[in-house]
N, C-alpha and C positions, 0 to 999 in steps of 0.2 A: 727264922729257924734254919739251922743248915743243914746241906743234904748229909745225908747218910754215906757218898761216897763224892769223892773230888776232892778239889783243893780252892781252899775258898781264902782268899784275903782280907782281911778288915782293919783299914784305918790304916794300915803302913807306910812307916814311914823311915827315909834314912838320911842321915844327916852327917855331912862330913867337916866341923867347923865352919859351922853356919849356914853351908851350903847345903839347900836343899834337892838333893837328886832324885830320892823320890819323895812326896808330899801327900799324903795321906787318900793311897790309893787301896779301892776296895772291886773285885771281880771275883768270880769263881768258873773254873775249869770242872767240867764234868767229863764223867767217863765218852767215851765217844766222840768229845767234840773237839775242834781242831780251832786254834785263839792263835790268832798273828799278835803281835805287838809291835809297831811302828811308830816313827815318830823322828824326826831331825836327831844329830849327833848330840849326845849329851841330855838325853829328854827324859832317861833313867831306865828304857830298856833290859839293858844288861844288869845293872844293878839288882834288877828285880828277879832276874834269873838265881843271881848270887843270895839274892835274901834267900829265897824260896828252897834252894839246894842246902842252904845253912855254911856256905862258908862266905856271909856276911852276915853281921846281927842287925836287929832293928834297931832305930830309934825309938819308933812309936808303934804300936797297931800288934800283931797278932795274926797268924796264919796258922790254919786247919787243915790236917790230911787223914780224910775218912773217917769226919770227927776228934780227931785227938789232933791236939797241937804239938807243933814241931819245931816252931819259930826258937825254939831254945834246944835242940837238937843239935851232936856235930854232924856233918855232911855225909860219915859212913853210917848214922842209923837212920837218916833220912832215906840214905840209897836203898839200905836194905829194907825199908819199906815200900820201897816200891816205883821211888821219884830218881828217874834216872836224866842226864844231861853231859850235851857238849858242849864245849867251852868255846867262846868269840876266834881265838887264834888257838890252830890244832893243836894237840895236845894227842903226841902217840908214843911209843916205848920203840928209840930209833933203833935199839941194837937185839929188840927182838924181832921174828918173823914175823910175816904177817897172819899167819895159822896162831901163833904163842902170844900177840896183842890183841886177837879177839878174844881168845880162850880168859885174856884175864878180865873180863867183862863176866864171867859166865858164873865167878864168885859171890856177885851179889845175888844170886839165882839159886847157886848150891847154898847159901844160909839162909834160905827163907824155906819152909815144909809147905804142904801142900793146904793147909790152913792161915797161908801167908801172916804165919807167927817165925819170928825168929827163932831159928835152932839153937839149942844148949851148945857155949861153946866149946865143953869139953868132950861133946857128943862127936862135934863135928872132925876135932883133933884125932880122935879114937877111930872114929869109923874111915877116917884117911889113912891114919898107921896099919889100920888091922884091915883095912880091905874089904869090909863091910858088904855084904850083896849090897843090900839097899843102896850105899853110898855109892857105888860103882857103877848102877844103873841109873841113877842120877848124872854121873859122871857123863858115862855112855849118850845119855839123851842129851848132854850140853855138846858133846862134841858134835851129834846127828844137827842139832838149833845153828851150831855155828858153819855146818856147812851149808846148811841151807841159805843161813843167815848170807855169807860171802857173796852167794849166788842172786841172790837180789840185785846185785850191783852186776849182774853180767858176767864182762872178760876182764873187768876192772880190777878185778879183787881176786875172784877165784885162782886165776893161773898164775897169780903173783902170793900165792899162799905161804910156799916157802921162802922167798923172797926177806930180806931183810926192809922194816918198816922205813930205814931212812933211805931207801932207795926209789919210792913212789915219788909220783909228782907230786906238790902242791895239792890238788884235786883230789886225787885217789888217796891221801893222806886223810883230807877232809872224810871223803867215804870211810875210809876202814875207823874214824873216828867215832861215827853212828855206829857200825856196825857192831863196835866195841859194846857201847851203850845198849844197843836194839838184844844182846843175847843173856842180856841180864835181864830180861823180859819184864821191863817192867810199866805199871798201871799207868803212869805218866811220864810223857816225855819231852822234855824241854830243849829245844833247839838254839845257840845263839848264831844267828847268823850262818846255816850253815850254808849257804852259798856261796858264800865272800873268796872271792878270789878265782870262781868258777866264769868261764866264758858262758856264751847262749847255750851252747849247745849241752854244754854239763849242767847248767841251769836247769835245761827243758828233763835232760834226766831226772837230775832231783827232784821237781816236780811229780814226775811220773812216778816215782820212789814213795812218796808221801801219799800219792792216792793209789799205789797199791797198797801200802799197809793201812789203810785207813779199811781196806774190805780184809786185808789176812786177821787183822787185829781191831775187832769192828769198836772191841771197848777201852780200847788204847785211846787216852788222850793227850793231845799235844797243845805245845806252848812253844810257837817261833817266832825269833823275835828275828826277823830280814827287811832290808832296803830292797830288795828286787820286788818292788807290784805286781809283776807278772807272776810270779809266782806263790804270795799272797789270794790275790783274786781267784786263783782256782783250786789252791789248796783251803783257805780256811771256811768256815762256818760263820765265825765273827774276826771283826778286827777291831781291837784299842789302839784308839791312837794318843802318844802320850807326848805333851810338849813340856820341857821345863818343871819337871818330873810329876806331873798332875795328867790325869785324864783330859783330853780334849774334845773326845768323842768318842764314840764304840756305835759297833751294829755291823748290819752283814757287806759283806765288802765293798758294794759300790754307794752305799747310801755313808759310810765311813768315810771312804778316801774322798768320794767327791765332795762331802760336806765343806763348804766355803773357806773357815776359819782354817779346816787340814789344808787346805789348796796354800793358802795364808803362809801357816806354817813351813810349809817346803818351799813356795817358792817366789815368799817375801811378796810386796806390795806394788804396784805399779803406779806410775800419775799417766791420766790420761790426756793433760796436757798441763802447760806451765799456769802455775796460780790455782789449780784446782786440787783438793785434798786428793791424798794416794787410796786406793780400792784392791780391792784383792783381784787378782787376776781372771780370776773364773774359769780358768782351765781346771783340767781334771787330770788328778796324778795318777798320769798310765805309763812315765816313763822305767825302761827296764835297769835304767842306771842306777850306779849307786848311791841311793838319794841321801841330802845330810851332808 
């Protein structure tokens, strides 16, 4: 039976001229809980981010959110139910500010009511023109969400507000990236990668970022799919590790990573001397590099 709320996968599968990226993979995401997804380069992580958002279709299988399937969805009615997501390589609006690239995050927020049913769209056109109380205090509350929203991230984000988006680093691009997504408030949230390109030390933030909203937004669940173990092992709940777009393991993070076969996977086989078959290393993957 499935739950009444999450996002449950079954049997998925995606297929690109023969190549199988992902292979008829089945987990579900519940409200509250936080799911790493790992696994060497090419193992179908991302892929499955792209299934699940709807801008990639399945081959096979079927995917559930809050009961109703979505798997034949495009990507803006998925969002605006509730499934929000950043993309592998940032993805911001270079020649708006950085106050005007959150705020357009905040749309898939203003069309959902507070019955998280879609608004009539000619409701929504009207009540914009004509200045609506209601629609204006709705308004009102996304700009109060987004300053809040900014400040999460510190000095990073807030005082570079007005700021044009192509002027951030690298980093703070990746930030105002979440942030975009985080003010559209929605029930899940899918991360790719969102450390990629961060040194330690913006690592260790983003960690810190992740278990604070795990207490602001206790029923917010997340889906990240990162090579940095450091920040896996403290952020999630479970980890799937996927090799060669199939399940190779799951479970809570150190009975996952350290599971043999994963050790295998990242870091190949060893001979322990000439003429004797090769073994898996038996180390445990705790490095914070980018593994893959």
């Amino acid at each position: 039976m499935k739950p009444e709320k999450g996002i449950v996968l079954e049997g998925v599968s995606r297929h690109f001229r023969g190549v199988k990226a992902v292979d008829d993979v089945s987990f579900t995401l519940v409200p509250g809980e936080t799911v790493a997804l790992v696994g060497p380069n090419g193992a179908g992580k991302s892929t499955l981010i792209q299934l699940i958002s709807g801008v990639d279709r399945l081959s096979a299988g079927s995917i559930w959110l809050n009961g109703r399937r979505i798997d034949r969805l495009p990507p803006e009615r998925i969002a605006r139910l509730g499934v929000g997501r950043s993309f592998q390589t940032s993805r911001v609006f270079p020649a708006l500010s950085v106050w005007d690239s959150v705020m357009v995050g905040a749309q898939a927020g203003l069309l959902r009511n507070n019955k998280n049913r879609l608004t009539n769209p000619f409701y929504e056109v009207l009540a914009s023109l004509l200045g609506l109380s209601a629609w204006q205090k709705r308004v009102q509350e996304r700009e109060a969400l987004a300053r809040e929203t900014l400040q999460l991230f510190g000095d990073r984000l807030w005082p570079r507000r007005q700021q044009p988006a192509f002027s951030l680093s690298y980093a703070n691009r990746r930030r105002l990236e979440i942030a975009r997504v985080l003010l559209g408030k929605p029930d899940f949230l899918l991360l790719d990668e969102p450390a990629a390109g961060m040194n330690p030390t913006e690592t260790a933030e983003l960690t810190d970022l992740l278990l604070a909203l795990r207490t602001m937004r206790p029923e917010l669940g997340i889906l990240v799919v990162e090579h940095k173990l450091s920040l896996v092992r403290k952020v999630a709940d479970r980890v799937i590790v996927l090799n060669q777009g199939q399940i190779l393991a799951q479970g809570d993070p150190d009975s996952a990573l350290d599971h043999p076969e994963v050790v295998e996977a990242y870091l190949g086989r060893v001979r322990t001397r000439p003429g004797q078959p090769p073994s898996a290393t038996g180390r445990p993957v705790t490095s914070d590099a980018h593994l893959g």
